[in-house]
VMD Tcl script that builds the backbone (N, CA, C; Angstrom):
set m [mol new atoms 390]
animate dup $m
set s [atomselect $m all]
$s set {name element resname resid chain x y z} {
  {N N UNK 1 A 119.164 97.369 82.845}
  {CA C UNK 1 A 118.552 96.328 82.047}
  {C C UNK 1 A 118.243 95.117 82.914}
  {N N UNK 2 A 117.405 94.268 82.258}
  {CA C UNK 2 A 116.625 93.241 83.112}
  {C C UNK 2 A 116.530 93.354 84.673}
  {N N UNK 3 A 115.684 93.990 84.790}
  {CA C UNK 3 A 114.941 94.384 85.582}
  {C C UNK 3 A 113.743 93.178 85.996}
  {N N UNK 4 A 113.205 93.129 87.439}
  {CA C UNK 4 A 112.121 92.163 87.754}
  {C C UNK 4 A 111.109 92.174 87.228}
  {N N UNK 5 A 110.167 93.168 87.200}
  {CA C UNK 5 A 108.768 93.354 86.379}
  {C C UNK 5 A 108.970 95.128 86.208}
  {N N UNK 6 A 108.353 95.254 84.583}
  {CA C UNK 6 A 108.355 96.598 84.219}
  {C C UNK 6 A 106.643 96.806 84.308}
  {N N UNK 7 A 106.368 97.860 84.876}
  {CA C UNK 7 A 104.919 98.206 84.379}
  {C C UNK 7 A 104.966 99.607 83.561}
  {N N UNK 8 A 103.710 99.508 82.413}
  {CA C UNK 8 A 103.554 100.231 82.151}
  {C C UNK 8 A 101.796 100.443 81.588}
  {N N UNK 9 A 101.254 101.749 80.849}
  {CA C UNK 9 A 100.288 102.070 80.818}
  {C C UNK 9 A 100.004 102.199 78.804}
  {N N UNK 10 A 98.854 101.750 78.343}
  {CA C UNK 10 A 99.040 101.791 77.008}
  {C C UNK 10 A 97.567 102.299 77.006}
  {N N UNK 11 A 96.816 103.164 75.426}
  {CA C UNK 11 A 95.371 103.518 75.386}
  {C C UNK 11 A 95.449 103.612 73.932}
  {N N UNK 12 A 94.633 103.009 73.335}
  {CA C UNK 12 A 93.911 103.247 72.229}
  {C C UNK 12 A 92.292 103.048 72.467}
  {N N UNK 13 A 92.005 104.296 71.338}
  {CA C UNK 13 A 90.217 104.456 71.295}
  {C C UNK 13 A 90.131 104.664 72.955}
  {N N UNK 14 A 88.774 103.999 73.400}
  {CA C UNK 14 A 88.171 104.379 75.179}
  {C C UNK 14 A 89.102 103.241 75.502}
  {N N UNK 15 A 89.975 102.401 75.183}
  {CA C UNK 15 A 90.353 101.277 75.533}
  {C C UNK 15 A 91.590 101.396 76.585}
  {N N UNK 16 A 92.232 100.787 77.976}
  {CA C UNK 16 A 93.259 101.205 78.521}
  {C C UNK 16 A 93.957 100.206 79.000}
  {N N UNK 17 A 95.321 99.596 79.106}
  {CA C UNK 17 A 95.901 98.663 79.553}
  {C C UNK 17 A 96.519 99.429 80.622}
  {N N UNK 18 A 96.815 98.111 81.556}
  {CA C UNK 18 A 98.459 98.660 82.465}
  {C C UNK 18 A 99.115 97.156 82.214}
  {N N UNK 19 A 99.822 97.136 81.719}
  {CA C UNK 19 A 100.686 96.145 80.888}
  {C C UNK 19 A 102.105 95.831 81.866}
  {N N UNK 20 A 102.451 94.883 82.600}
  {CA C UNK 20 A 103.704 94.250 83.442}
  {C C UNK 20 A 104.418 93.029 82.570}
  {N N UNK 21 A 105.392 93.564 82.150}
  {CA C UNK 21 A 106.579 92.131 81.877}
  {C C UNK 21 A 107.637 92.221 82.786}
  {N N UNK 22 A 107.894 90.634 82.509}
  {CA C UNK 22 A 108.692 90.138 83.444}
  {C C UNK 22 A 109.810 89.317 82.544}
  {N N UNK 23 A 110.770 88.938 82.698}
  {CA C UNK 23 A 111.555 87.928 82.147}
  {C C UNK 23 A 111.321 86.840 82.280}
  {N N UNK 24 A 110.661 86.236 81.213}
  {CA C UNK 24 A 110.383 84.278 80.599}
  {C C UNK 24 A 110.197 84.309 79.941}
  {N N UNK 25 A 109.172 83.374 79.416}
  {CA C UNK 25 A 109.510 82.200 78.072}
  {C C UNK 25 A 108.490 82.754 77.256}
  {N N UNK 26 A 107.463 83.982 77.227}
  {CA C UNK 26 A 106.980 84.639 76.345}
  {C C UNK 26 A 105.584 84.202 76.275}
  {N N UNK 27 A 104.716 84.146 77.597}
  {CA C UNK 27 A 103.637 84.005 77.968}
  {C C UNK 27 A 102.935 85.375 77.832}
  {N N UNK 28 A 101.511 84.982 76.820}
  {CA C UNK 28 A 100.856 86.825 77.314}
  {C C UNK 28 A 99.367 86.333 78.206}
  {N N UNK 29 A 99.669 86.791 79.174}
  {CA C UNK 29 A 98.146 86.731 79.936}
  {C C UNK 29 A 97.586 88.252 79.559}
  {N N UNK 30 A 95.831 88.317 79.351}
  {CA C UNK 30 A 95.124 89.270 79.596}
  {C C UNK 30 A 93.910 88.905 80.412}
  {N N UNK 31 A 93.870 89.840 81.170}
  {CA C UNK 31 A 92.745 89.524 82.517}
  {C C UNK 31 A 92.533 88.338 82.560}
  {N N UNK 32 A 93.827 87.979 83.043}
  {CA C UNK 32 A 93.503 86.146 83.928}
  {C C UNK 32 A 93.562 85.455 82.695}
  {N N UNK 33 A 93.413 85.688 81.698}
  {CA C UNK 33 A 92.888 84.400 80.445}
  {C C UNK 33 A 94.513 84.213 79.048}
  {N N UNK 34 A 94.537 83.471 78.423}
  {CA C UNK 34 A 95.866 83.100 77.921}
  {C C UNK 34 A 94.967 84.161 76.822}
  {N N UNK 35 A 96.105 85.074 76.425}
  {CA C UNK 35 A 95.967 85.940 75.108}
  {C C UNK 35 A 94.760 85.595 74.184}
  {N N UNK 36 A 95.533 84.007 73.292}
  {CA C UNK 36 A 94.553 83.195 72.426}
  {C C UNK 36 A 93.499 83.257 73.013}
  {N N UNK 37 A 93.167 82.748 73.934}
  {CA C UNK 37 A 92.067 82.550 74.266}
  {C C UNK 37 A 90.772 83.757 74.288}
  {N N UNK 38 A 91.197 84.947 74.848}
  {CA C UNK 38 A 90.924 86.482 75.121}
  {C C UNK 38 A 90.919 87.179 73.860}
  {N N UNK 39 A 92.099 87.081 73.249}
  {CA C UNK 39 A 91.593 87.956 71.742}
  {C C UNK 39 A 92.007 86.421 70.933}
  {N N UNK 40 A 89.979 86.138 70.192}
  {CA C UNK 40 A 89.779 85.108 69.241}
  {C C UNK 40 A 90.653 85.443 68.162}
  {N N UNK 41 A 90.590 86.065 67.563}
  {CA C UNK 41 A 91.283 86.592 65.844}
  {C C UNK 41 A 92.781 87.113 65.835}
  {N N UNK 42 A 93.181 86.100 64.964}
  {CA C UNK 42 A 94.551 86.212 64.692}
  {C C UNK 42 A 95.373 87.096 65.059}
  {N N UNK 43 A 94.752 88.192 63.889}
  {CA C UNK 43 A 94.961 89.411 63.806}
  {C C UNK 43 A 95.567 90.701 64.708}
  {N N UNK 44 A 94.784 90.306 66.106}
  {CA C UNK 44 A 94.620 90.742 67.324}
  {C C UNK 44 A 95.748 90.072 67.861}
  {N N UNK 45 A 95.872 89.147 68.129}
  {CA C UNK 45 A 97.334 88.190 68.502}
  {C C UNK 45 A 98.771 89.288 67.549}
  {N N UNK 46 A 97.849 89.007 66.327}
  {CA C UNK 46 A 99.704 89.708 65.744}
  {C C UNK 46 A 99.902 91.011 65.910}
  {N N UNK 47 A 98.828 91.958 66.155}
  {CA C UNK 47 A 99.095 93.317 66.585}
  {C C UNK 47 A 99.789 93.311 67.864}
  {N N UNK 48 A 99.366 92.329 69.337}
  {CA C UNK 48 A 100.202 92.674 70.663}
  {C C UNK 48 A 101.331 91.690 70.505}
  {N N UNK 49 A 101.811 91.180 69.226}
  {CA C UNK 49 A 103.270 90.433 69.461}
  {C C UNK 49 A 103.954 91.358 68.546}
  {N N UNK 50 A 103.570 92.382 67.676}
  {CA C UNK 50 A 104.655 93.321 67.499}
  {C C UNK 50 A 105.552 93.786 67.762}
  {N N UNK 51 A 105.608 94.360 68.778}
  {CA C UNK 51 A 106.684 95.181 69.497}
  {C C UNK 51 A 107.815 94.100 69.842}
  {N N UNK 52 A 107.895 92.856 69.898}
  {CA C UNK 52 A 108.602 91.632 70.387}
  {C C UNK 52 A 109.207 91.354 69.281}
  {N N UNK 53 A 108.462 91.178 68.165}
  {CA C UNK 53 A 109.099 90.982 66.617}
  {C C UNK 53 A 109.939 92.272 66.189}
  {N N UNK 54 A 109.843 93.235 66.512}
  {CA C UNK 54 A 110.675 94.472 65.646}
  {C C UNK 54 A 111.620 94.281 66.710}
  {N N UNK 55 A 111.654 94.010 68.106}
  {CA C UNK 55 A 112.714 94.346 68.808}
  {C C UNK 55 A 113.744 92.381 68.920}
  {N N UNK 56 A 112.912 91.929 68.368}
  {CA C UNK 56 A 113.988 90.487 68.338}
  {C C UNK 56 A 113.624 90.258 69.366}
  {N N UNK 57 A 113.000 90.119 70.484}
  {CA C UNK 57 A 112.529 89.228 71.612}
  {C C UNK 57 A 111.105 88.483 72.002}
  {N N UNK 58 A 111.176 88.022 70.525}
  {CA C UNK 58 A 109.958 87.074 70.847}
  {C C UNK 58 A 109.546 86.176 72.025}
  {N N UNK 59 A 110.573 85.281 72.474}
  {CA C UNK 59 A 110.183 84.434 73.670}
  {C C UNK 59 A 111.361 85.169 75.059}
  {N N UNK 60 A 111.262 86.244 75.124}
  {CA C UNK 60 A 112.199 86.418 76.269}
  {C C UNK 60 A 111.433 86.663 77.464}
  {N N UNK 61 A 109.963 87.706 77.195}
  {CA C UNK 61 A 109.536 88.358 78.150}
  {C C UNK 61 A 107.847 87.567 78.647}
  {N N UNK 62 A 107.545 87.831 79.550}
  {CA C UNK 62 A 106.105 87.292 80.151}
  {C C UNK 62 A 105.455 88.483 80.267}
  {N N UNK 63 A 104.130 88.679 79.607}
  {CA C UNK 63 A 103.913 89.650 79.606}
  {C C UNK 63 A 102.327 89.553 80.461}
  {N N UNK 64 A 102.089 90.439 81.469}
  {CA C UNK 64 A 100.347 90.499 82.269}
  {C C UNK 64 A 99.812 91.537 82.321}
  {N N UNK 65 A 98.571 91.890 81.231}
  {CA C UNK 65 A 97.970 93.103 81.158}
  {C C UNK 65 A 96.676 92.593 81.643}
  {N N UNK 66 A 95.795 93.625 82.433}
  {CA C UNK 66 A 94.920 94.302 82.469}
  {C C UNK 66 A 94.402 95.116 81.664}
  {N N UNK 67 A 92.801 95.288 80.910}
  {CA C UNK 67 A 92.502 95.772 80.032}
  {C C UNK 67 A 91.140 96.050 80.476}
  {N N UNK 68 A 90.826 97.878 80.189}
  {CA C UNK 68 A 89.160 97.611 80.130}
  {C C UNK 68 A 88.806 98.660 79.036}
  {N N UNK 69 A 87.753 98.802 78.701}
  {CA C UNK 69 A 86.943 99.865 77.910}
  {C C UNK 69 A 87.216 99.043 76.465}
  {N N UNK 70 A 86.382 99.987 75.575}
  {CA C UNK 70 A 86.338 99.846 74.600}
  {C C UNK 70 A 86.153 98.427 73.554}
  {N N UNK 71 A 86.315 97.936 72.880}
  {CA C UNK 71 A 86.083 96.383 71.607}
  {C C UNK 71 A 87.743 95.657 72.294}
  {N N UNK 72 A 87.436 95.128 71.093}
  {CA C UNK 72 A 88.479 93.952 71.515}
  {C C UNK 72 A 89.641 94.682 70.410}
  {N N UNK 73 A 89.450 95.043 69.274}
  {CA C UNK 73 A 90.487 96.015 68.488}
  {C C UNK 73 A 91.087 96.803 69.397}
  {N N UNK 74 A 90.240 97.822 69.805}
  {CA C UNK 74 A 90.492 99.025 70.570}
  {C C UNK 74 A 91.661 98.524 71.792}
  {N N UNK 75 A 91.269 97.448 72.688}
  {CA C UNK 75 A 91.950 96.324 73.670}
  {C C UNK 75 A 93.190 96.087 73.125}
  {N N UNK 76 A 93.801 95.651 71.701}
  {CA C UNK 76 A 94.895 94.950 71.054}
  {C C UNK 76 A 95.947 95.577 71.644}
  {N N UNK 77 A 95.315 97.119 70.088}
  {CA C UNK 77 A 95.948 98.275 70.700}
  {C C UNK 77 A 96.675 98.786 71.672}
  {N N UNK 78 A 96.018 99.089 72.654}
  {CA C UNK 78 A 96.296 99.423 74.096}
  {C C UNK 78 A 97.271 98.326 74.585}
  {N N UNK 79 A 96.529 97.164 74.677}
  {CA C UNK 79 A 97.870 96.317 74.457}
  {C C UNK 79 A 99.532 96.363 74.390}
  {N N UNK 80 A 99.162 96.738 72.926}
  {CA C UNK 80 A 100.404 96.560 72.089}
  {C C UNK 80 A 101.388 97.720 72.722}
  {N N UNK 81 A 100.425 98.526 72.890}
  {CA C UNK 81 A 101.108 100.476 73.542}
  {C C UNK 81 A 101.616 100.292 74.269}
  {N N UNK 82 A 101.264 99.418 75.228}
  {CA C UNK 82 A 101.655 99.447 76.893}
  {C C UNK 82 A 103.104 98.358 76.759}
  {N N UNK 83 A 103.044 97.212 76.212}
  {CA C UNK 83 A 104.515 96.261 75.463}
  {C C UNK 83 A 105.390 97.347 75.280}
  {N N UNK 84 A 105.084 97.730 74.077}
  {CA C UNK 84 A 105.967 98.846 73.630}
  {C C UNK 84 A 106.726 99.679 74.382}
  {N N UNK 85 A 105.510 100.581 75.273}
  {CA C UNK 85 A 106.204 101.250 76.428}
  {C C UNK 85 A 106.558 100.195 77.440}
  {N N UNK 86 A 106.681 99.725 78.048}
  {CA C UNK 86 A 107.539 98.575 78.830}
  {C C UNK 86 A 108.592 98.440 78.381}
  {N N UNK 87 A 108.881 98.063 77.045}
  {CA C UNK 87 A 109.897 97.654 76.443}
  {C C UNK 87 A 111.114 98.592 76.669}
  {N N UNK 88 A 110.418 99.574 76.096}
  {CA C UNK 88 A 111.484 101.019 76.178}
  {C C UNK 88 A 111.936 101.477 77.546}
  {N N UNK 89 A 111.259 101.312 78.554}
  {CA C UNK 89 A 111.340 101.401 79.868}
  {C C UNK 89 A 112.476 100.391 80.240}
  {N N UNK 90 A 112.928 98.961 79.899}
  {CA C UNK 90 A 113.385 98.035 80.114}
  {C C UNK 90 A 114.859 98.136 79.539}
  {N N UNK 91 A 114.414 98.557 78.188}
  {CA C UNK 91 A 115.634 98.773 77.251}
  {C C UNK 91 A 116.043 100.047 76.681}
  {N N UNK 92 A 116.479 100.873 77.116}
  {CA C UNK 92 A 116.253 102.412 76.487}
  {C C UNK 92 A 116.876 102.447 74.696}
  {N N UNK 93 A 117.507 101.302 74.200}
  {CA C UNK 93 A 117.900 101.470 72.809}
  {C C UNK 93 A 117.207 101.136 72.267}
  {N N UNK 94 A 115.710 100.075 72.511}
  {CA C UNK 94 A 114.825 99.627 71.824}
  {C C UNK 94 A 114.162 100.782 71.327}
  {N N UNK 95 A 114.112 101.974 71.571}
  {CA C UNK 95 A 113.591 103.656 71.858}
  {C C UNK 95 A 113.270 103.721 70.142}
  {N N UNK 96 A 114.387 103.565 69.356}
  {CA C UNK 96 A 114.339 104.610 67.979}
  {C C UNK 96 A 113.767 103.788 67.280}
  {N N UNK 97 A 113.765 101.731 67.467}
  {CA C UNK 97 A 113.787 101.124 66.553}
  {C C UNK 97 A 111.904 101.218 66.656}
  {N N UNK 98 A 111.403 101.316 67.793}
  {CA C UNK 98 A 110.174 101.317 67.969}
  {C C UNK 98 A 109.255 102.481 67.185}
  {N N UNK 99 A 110.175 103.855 67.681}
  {CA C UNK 99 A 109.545 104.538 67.492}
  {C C UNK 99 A 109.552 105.360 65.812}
  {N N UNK 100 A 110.447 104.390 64.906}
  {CA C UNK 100 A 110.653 104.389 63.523}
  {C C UNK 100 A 109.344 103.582 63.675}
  {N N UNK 101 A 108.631 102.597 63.487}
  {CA C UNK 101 A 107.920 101.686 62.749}
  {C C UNK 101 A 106.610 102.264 64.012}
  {N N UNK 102 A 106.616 103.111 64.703}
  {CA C UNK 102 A 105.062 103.843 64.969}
  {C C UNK 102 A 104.749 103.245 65.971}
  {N N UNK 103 A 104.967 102.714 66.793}
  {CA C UNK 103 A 104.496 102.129 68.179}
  {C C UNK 103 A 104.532 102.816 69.489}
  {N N UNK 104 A 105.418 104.287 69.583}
  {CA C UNK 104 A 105.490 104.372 70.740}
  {C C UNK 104 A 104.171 105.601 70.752}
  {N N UNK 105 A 103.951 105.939 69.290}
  {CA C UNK 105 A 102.807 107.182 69.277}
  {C C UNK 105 A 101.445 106.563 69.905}
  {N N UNK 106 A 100.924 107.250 70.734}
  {CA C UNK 106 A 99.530 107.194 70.918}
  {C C UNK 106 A 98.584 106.933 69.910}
  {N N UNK 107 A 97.891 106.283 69.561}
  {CA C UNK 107 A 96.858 106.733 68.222}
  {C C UNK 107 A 96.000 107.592 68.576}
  {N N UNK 108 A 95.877 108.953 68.530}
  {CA C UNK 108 A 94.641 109.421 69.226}
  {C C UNK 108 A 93.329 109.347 67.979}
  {N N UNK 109 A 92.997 108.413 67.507}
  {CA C UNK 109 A 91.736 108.674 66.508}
  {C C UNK 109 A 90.896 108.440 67.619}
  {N N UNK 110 A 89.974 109.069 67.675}
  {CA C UNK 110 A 88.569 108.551 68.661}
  {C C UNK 110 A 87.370 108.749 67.757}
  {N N UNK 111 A 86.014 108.149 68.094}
  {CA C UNK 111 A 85.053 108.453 67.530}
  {C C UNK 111 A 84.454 109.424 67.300}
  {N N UNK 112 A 84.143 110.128 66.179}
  {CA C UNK 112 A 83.579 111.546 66.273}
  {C C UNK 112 A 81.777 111.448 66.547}
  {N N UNK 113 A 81.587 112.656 67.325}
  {CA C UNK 113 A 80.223 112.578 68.377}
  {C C UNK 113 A 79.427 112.768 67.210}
  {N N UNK 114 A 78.018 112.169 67.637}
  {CA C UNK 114 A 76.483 112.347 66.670}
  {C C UNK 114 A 76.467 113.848 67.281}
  {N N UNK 115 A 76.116 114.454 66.225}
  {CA C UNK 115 A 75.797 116.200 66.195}
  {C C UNK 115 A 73.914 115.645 65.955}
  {N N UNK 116 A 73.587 117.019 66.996}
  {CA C UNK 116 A 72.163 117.429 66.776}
  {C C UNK 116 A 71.533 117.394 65.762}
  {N N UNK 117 A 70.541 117.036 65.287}
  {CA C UNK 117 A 69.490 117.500 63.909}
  {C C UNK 117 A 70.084 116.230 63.021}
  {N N UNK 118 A 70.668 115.158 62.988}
  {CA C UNK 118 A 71.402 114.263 62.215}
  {C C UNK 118 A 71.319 112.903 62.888}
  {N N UNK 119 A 71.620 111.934 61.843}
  {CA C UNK 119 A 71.091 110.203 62.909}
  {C C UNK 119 A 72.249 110.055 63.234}
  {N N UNK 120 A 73.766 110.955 62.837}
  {CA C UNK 120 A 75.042 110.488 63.696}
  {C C UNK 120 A 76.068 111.335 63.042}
  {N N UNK 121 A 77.279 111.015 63.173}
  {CA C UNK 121 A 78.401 112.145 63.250}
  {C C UNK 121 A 78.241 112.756 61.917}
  {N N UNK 122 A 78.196 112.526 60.896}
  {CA C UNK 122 A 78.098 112.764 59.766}
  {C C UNK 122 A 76.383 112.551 58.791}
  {N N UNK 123 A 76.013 111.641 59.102}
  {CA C UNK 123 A 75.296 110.973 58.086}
  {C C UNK 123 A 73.704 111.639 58.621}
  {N N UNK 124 A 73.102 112.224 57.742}
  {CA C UNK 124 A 71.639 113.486 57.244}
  {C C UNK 124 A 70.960 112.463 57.708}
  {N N UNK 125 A 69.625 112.842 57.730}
  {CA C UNK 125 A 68.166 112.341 57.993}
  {C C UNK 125 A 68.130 112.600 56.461}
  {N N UNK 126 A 67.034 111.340 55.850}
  {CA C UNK 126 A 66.866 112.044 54.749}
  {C C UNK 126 A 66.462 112.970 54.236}
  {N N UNK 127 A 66.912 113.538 52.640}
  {CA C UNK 127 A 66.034 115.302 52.585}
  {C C UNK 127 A 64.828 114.577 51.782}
  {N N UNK 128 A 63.877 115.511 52.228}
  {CA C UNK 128 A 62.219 115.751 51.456}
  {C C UNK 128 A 62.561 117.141 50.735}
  {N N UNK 129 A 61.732 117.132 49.560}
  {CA C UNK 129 A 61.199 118.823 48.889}
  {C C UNK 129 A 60.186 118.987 49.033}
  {N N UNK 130 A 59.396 118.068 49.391}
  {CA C UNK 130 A 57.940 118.332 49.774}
  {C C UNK 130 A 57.256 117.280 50.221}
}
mol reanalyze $m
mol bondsrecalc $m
mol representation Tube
mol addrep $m
């Protein structure tokens, strides 16, 4: 336990972090820029401070990810994955509490591909009868 810097790797959607904490006062940098600043919407903020809230260490850790591909959702995500896994890496009992409330699973939803003869994954050209 407490260890200097943990790295780890997180992916949701095309999106991919490599996520490093360190022990402090609960700074999140993403690519160079303060969190807030990088992901505008709340929302996005409260998805990558999850893993900190279920495990009780809100201000302990400094956290510096790298992020590319995909939206800024897709980004949170990955995010949040890569915390998570760090965490568990750092703390091996944080393991069950994480992986009860769904964080350590991958999400694998990805976009399903536009099929041939159709304007996209699902959705017809319109029909004519004549």
């Amino acid at each position: 336990m407490a260890q200097t810097n943990v790295l780890s790797t997180g992916r949701r959607k095309v999106a991919a972090a490599r996520v490093m904490i360190r022990p402090g006062s609960g700074k999140i940098t993403v690519n160079k820029k303060d969190a807030g600043d990088y992901f505008k919407r709340r929302t996005l903020l409260m998805i990558i401070c999850q893993p900190f809230e279920i495990t009780s260490t809100s201000n302990l850790y400094d956290v510096t990810a790298t992020v590319s591909g995909g939206g800024l959702a897709g980004q949170a995500g990955a995010v949040r994955h890569g915390i998570t896994r760090a965490l568990v890496r750092e703390n091996p009992d944080y393991r069950s509490l994480l992986r009860k409330s769904g964080m350590l699973t991958r999400d694998s939803r990805m976009v399903e591909r536009k099929k041939p003869g159709q304007s996209g994954a699902r959705k017809r050209y319109q029909f004519s009868k004549r």
